[in-house]
C-alpha positions in Angstrom: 18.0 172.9 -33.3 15.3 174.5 -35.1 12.1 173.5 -33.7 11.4 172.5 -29.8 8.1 170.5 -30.0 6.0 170.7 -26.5 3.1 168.5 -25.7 -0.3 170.3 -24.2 -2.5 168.9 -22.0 -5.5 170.3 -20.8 -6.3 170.2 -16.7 -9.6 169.0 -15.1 -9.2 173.1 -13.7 -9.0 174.3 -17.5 -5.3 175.4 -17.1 -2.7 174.0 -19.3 0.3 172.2 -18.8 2.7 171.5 -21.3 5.6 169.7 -21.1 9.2 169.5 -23.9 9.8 166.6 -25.9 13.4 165.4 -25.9 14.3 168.2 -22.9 13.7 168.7 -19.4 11.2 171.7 -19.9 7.8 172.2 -18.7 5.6 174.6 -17.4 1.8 175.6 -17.0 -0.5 178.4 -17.8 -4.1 179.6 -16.6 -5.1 180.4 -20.1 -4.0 179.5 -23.4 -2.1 182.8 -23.8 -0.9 182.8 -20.7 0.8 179.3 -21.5 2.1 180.1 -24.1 4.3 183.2 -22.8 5.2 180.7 -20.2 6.5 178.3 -22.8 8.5 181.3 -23.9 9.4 182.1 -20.6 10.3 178.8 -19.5 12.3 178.1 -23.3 14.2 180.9 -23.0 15.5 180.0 -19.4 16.4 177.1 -20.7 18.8 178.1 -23.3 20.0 181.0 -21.8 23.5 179.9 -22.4 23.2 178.1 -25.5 21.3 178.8 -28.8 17.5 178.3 -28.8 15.2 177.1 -31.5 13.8 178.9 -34.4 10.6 177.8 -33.1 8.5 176.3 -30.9 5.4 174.2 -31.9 2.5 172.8 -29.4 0.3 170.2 -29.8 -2.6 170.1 -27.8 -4.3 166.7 -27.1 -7.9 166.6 -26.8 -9.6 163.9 -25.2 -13.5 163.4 -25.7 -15.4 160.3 -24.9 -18.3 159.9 -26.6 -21.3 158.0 -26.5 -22.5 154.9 -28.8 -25.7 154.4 -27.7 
């Protein structure tokens, strides 16, 4: 595998959570750098006995509701 994708959400709070697609790995962060070493974290505890990606890439989603009025 070269690439584990994770999907970011952001909490009412302002923490993160992000969750793997395609593998049972998720985990949350205060802040957006704290999140991210969890990914690590988390990623690495996860393959610890087989090989890991070349990379990990997150995708935040945004939601924003906007007016029409």
């Amino acid at each position: 595998m070269t690439e584990l994708v994770f999907n970011v959400t952001q909490e009412s709070d302002g923490g993160y959570v992000a969750v793997a697609v395609d593998h049972s790995i998720a985990t949350q962060g205060d802040t957006w750098d704290e999140l991210c070493y969890m990914v690590l974290d988390a990623t690495r505890g996860y393959f610890y006995d087989s090989t890991p990606p070349d990379k990990i890439r997150l995708f935040l989603h945004v939601e924003q509701v906007l007016a029409v009025a």
